[in-house]
C-alpha positions in Angstrom: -12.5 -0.5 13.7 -10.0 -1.5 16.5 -7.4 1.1 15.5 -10.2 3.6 15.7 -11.4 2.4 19.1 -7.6 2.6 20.1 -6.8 6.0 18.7 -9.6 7.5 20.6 -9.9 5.5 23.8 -13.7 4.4 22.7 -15.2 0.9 23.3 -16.1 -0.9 20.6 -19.7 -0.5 21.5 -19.6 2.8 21.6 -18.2 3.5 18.3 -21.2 1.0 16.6 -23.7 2.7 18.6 -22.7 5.9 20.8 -21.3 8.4 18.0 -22.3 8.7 15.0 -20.9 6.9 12.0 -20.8 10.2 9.3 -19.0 12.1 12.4 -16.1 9.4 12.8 -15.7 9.4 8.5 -15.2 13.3 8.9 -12.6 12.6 11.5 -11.1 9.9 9.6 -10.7 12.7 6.7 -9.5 15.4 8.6 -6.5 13.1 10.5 -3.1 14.1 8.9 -1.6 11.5 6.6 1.5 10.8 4.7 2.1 11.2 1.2 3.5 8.3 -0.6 6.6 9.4 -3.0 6.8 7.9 -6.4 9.5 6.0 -6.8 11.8 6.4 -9.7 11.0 4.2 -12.9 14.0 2.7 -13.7 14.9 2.4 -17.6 15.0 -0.8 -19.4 17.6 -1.0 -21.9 16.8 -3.7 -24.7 19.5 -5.9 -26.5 19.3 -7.5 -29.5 19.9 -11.4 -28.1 19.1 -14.5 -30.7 17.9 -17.2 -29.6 21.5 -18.7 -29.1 21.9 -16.4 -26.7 19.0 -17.1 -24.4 19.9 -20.9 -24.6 23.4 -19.4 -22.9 22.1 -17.8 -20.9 19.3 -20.6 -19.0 22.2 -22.9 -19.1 23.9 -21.0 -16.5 21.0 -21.4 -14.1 20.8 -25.4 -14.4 
């Protein structure tokens, strides 16, 4: 509610209890926004590893 009061300069009071609450949701929808893009999934690429080779390779990080 502070970023609202901020935005448009209102008192905190005000926004609870001068304006109406449906009137500030329509402005809320209406303000522009940002679209968020997707990142790219990245691929996983699956080995065939025993369990030899796991041992290996937790050792290193000891």
């Amino acid at each position: 509610m502070g970023q609202i009061c901020h935005h448009f300069g209102w008192t905190l009071d005000y926004l609870l209890w001068g304006v109406d609450w449906r009137i500030v949701q329509r402005m809320l929808i209406d303000a522009p926004n940002y679209g968020i893009e997707e990142k790219e999934e990245k691929e996983i690429s699956l080995k065939e590893q025993s369990a030899e080779d796991l041992k290996m390779m937790l050792e290193r990080y000891k």
